[in-house]
C-alpha positions in Angstrom: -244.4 -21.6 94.3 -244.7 -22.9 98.2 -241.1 -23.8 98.3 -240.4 -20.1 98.7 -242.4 -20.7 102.0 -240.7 -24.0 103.0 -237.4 -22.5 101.9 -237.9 -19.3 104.3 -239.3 -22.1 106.9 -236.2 -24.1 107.0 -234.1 -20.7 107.0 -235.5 -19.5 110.5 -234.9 -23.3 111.5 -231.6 -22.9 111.1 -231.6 -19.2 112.6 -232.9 -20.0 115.5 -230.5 -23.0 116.3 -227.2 -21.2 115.2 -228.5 -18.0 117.6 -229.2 -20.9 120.4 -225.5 -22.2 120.1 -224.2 -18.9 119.2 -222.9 -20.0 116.4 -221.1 -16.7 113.6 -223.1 -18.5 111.0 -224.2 -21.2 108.8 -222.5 -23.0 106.3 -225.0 -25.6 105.4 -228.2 -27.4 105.6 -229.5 -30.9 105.1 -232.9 -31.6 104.5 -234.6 -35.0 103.7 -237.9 -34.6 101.4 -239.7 -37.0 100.5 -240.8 -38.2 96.6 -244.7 -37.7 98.1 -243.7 -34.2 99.8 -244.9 -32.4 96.6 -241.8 -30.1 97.0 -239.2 -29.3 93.8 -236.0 -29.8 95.0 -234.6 -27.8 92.5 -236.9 -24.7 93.5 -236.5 -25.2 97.1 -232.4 -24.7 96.4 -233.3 -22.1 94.1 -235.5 -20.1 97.0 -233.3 -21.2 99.6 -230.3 -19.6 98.1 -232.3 -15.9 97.4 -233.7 -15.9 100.8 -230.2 -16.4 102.8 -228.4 -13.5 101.0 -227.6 -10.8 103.6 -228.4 -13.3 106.4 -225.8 -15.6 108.9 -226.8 -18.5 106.1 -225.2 -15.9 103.6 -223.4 -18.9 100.9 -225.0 -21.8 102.9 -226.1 -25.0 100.8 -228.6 -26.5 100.6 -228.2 -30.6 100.5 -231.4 -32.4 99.7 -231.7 -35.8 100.5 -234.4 -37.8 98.5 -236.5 -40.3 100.0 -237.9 -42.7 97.6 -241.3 -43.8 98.8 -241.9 -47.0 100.3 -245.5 -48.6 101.4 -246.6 -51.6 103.7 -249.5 -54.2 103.6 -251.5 -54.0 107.1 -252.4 -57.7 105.9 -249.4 -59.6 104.8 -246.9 -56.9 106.5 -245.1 -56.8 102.9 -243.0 -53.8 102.0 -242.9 -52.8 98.9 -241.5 -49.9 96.6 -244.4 -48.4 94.1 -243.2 -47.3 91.2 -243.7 -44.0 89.4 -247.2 -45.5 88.4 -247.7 -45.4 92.6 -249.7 -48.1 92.8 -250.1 -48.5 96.4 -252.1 -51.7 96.3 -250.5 -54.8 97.5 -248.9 -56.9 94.5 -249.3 -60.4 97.0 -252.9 -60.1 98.7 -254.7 -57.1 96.8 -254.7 -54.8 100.2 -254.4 -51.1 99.5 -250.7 -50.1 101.3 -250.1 -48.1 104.0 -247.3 -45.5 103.2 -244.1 -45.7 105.7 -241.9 -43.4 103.8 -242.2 -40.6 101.1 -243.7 -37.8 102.5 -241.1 -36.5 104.7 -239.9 -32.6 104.7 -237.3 -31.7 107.9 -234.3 -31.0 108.1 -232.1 -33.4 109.1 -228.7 -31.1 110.3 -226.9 -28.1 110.4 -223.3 -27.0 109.8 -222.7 -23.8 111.6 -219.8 -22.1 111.5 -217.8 -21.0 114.8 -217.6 -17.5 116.3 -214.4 -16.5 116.7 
């Protein structure tokens, strides 16, 4: 399961940023992944939540934000939204589509709690 990797990934992300603010902690996480990404979002909050037990992301969450994919036509400059089928041929001029979004994985923000 590689989400255990991306989870422990996005962990020392966070880490490092709450240590560079000297923040006490962190509360939670966004990431934005992407239909194409090839990650479970339900594993990656599974792994995420085992890995940040006894760390400063001790009872973080873990928001995932899905991004549907979305292609374009170098041709005809039409964007389109494949379907589950991902077809990523142009439905107006036959071109095969360039992908603009859907295979994303970063995290998008932090919310760190304040030392006191």
């Amino acid at each position: 399961m590689h989400e255990t990797g991306i989870a422990a990934e996005i962990l020392d992300i966070a880490e490092r940023e709450a240590a560079r603010r000297g923040a006490a902690g962190i509360a939670a996480v966004t990431v934005r992944v992407g239909d194409l990404s090839g990650v479970v979002a339900e594993a990656l909050s599974f792994a995420f939540e085992a890995l940040c037990a006894g760390t400063a992301a001790a009872g973080a969450r873990l928001h995932v934000e899905r991004v549907a994919v979305r292609a374009r036509c170098p041709h005809c400059r039409r964007e389109s939204q494949p379907g589950a089928d991902l077809v990523l041929w142009c439905p107006d001029c036959g071109q095969p589509l360039d992908v603009i979004a859907g295979q994303e994985l970063q995290v998008e923000s932090l919310e760190l709690r304040e030392a006191v």
